[in-house]
C-alpha positions, 0 to 999 in steps of 0.5 A: 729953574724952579719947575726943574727943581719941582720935577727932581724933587721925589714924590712924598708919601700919599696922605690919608684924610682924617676920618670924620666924626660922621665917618666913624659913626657911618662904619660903625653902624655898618659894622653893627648890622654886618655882625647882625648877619654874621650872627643871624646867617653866617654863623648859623649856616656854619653850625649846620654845616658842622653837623652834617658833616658830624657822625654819632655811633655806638662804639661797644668796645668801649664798655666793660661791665661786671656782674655779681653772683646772687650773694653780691660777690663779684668775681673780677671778670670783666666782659664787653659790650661789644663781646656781648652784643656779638655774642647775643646777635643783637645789634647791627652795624647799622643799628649802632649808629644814631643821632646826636641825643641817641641812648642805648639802653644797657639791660637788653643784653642781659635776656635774664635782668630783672630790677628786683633781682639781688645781682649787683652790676659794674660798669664802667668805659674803657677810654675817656671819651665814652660816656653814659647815663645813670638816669639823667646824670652823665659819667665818663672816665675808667673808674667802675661804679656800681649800681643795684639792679633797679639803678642799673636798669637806668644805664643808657650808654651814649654816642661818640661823635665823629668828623668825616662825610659819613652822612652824606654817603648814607644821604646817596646810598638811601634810593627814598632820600636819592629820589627827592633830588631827582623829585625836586629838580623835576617839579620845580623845571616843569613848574618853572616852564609852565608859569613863565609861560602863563605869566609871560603872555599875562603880562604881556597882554596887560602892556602890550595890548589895548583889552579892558579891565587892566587894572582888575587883572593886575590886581587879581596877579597879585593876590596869590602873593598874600596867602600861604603856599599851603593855601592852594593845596588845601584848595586842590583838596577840596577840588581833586581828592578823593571826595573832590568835587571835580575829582573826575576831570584827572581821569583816574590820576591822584591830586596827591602828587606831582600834579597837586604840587605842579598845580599849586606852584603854578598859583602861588609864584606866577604873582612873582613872575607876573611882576618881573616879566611886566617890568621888562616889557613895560621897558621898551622902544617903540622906535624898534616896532616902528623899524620892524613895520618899515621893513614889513616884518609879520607880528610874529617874526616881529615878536622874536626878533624884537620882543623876546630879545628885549625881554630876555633878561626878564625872563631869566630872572623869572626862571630863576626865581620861580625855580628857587621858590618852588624847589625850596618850597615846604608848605605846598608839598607837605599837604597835598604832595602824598608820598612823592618825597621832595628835598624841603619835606625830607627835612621836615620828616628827618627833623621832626619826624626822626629826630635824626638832625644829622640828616636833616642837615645833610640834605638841607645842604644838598638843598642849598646847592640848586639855590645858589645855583640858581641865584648865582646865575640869576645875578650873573644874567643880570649883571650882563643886562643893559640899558634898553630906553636911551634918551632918544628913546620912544615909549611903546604904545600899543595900537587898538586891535579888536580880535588880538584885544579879544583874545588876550581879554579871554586869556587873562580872564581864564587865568584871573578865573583860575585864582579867584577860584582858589581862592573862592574854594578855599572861603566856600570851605571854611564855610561848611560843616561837614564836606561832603555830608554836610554842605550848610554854612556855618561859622564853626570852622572859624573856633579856632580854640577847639582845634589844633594849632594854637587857635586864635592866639596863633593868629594874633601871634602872627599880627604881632610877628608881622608888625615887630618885623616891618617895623624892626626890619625896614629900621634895619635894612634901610639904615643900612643900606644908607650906610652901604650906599652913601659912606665915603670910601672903606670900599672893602668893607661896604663889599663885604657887607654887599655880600651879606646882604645878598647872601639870605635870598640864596638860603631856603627858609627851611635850611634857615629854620635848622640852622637856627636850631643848630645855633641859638638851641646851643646851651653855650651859646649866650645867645640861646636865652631869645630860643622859643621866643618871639625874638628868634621868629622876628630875626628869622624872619627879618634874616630871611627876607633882608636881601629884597628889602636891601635892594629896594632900599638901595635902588631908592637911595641911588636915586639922590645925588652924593651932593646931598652929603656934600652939602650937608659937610659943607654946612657942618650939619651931621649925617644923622641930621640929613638922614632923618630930614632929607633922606627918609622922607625922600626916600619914604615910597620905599621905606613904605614898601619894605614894611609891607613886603616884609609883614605880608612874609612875617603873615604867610612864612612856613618854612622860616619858622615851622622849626623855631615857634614854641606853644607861645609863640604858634603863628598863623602859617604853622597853625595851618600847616598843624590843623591840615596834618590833624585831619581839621582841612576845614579849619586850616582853609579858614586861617589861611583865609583869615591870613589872606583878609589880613594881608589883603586889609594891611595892603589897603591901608598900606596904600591908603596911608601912603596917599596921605603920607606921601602927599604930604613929604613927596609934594616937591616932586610936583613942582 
């Protein structure tokens, strides 16, 4: 009878539990770090994307002026700009429009002003939207003011501003800037293809092979990671210029170019290939080989039957960012591309060359598209990937082949040839005096104070922007992905911050550095005390390079069980508690790998930051990139050295301290 009644009874209203203490304070700091990215990227991104969609124009129907007789009398006619320009042929249609800061200056319509003259003018704008100078001080309204000839000479009339998708139809209609599309897109494919292919059998031969010296040649891999992407075509310089010391071997072709740019893509992101292609064919089962001999498949049939396949995804990925690295790329291009326009150094030549941030803004947003091209379908391929070892699972162990050994020792030692050389070029030439007259060695190039480009304080600059971001950074990023990962329930809300955290890999640095400007260079924005300062750099740069860091940090903390939080609630102790004495020393691998990743960025940037530096705050990277556009090649090879010593220093007592550290907080894995 009782069950009876218990089933009729209606169902009560779903009760919430009481959000914790701990709780609030985990959504809390979640919040926090999600308006950090919204302050840092979303908003940012949006001022760009505002400007590009923002036309400036002069609109001469808007001003009326008058002028005097020699007595000072005036005598009440009123005439156009517009009447006047039309009547003297002076400007075109396409000489009115202009940029955001554009001024026209008023005394060239009268071919006969002169300042000392007696004359006295008028002037004033027939709407309230127009607007002018007198000097520095801005007037608008309908009222006449006037001006003698000496303060008249000082009117500049400024631009109306417009909302529509004019810049853009200018963008496609320019064949110059239409062509760094088609430029970008086609260097950053061949790139693409010729370094997944190198890097594929380099990594290749390193895990499925039993060749000596494994370990040197992953070692020489990484190398290129810890220069900046200027670095390689400073090298091609001095190889393939036109003093060249092996110029002879292009036949006739200029390093200046497609082949420089494709040559030096090729150095600085096979490192990033190498390694995404080795973790997959580091992932495989030997079963599968095993089952391919049995049925007495040829090596070769057994290669694309069972090693592509299991591959596959790896190479995807490596596609994908490869392509992303090199068709957002800045450095590179901008030494040593000559005159074939790409995207990133449209930017720069709009920006700093033309003032013309308007346009700068268009094509970052066409810049963008390719990006996030890429990085969608990167994530959609690797949402499909599943899981190729299983319980059952035997490692693969590759088999002793003298003749395929050889071949792979030779491979790997062309390619580890192929970056030491690089890298040793670019050392002999910071070596020398004067290339080629004079070839003794000397030090002089290392004086970095009688040079452009900061001198020595950009490079402790950069060691300075270095360590503030590591630590900064991986404070941030970590303690964030804690609070994604291990917060209980607020589904949405821990989405909406995923997707943040993703958002930065999918933005060039270049389109990140103008959006900067866009947003934090605005007088009103309360936020534009840290411009031209070192905070911008350092925010910029941790905002650049969040969303790796993130996932390696969140790839580590999927490796602790929830029941550490339950037994932590169990026993009343706060989350922060098991936060700082569970989690990060267990964690401490990765915490130690993020603020590596993120100083050895901080030290080889350009693009992030080529907008942002003030002559405080000039960094190693920009001094490179400044020294090679004043002529001193020479000096710019010895930073980018300095750089790499640098990086290769912090990576030794990255590993060194990590031994000690780790010994000491990871010793329960031994047990």
């Amino acid at each position: 009878m009782s069950d009876t009644v218990a089933k009729e009874l209606p169902a009560g209203p779903a009760v919430k539990g009481k959000l914790s203490r701990d709780d609030l304070l985990m959504r809390g700091g979640m919040a926090v770090i999600a308006l950090y990215l919204v302050v840092t990227l979303v908003f940012p991104l949006y001022a760009m994307l505002s400007k590009s969609f923002s036309t400036f124009w002069f609109d001469l129907g808007q001003y009326e002026v008058q002028v005097s007789n020699e007595a000072g009398v005036f005598d009440g006619k009123a005439i156009s700009f517009a009447a006047l320009n039309e009547e003297m042929g002076l400007l075109s249609e396409e000489d009115l429009t202009a940029g955001s800061d554009g001024r026209l200056g008023v005394t060239q319509f009268f071919p006969d002003f002169s300042f000392r003259s007696p004359v006295l003018y008028k002037i004033r704008a027939t709407t309230d939207s127009g607007r002018y100078l007198v000097g520095s001080k801005l007037h608008t309204g309908t009222v006449w003011l006037e001006l003698d000839s000496n303060t008249f000479r000082r009117v500049q009339l400024r631009p109306i501003k417009s909302v529509g998708a004019g810049n853009f139809v200018k963008f496609f209609s320019t064949p110059a800037l239409f062509n760094s599309i088609r430029n970008s897109l086609w260097i950053a494919v061949v790139s693409t293809v010729v370094t997944v292919s190198l890097a594929f059998w380099f990594a290749y031969a390193l895990n499925r092979s039993c060749m000596r010296f494994k370990g040197f040649f992953r070692l020489v891999a990484m190398a290129p990671i810890l220069v900046p992407s200027l670095l390689p075509g400073i090298a091609l310089v001095y190889l393939f210029g036109n003093q060249g010391m092996i110029k002879e071997v292009l036949f006739g072709a200029s390093i200046y170019g497609p082949i420089g740019i494709i040559i030096g893509s090729i150095f600085f992101t096979l490192p990033h290939a190498f390694i995404i292609i080795s973790t997959a064919l580091a992932i495989s089962d030997a079963r599968l080989y095993e089952a391919a001999v049995s049925l007495r498949a040829s090596p070769w049939r057994t290669f694309w039957t069972v090693t592509i396949p299991g591959a596959r995804y790896g190479l995807i990925s490596a596609a994908f960012v490869v392509f992303n690295l090199v068709i957002t790329d800045f450095g590179l291009p901008k030494v040593i591309g000559g005159q074939f326009n790409v995207l990133a150094v449209d930017i720069y030549k709009q920006v700093i060359g033309q003032q013309n941030f308007e346009m700068g803004a268009v094509v970052s947003v066409v810049l963008i598209v390719p990006a996030i091209f890429a990085f969608a379908i990167d994530r959609l391929v690797q949402s499909k990937q599943v899981a190729l070892l299983s319980a059952r699972s035997v490692p693969y162990q590759p088999n002793p082949n003298p003749k395929t050994d050889r071949i792979f020792l030779i491979y790997c030692s062309l390619v580890a040839c192929f970056i030491l050389g690089i890298l040793a070029i670019c050392q002999y030439a910071a070596l020398i005096k004067f290339w080629p007259y004079d070839l003794s060695l000397s030090f002089r190039n290392y004086q970095f104070d009688r040079m452009d480009g900061g001198g020595w304080s950009s490079y402790f600059n950069s060691i300075k922007l270095g360590l503030i971001t590591a630590i900064a950074g991986t404070s941030v990023v970590f303690f964030g992905a804690y609070l994604v990962e291990k917060s209980n329930g607020f589904k949405v809300g821990r989405s909406v911050f995923q997707m943040f955290a993703m958002l930065p890999m999918a933005i060039p640095g270049m389109v990140l550095g103008l959006a900067y400007i866009f947003f934090f260079n605005n007088p009103s924005n309360p936020l534009n005390v840290i411009y031209g300062t070192m905070a911008i750099l350092v925010i910029c740069t941790v905002t650049h390079f969040y969303t790796v860091s993130h996932l390696t940090a969140v790839t580590a903390l999927k490796q602790m069980d929830r029941e550490f939080e339950s037994v932590a609630a169990s026993l009343k102790q706060p989350t922060m508690k098991l936060f700082a004495r569970v989690t990060v020393p267990v964690c401490l691998p990765a915490v130690l790998d993020i603020s590596i990743y993120l100083f050895i960025n901080a030290m080889t940037t350009v693009s992030a930051v080529v907008f942002l530096y003030s002559p405080k705050t000039t960094l190693a990277s920009v001094a490179v990139l400044n020294m090679d556009d004043a002529g001193d090649i020479a000096p710019a090879a010895a930073m980018g050295m300095m750089i790499f010593y640098t990086n290769a220093g912090a990576r030794i007592l990255h590993l060194i301290a990590s031994k000690g550290i780790l010994r000491r907080t990871q010793a329960w894995r031994a047990r």
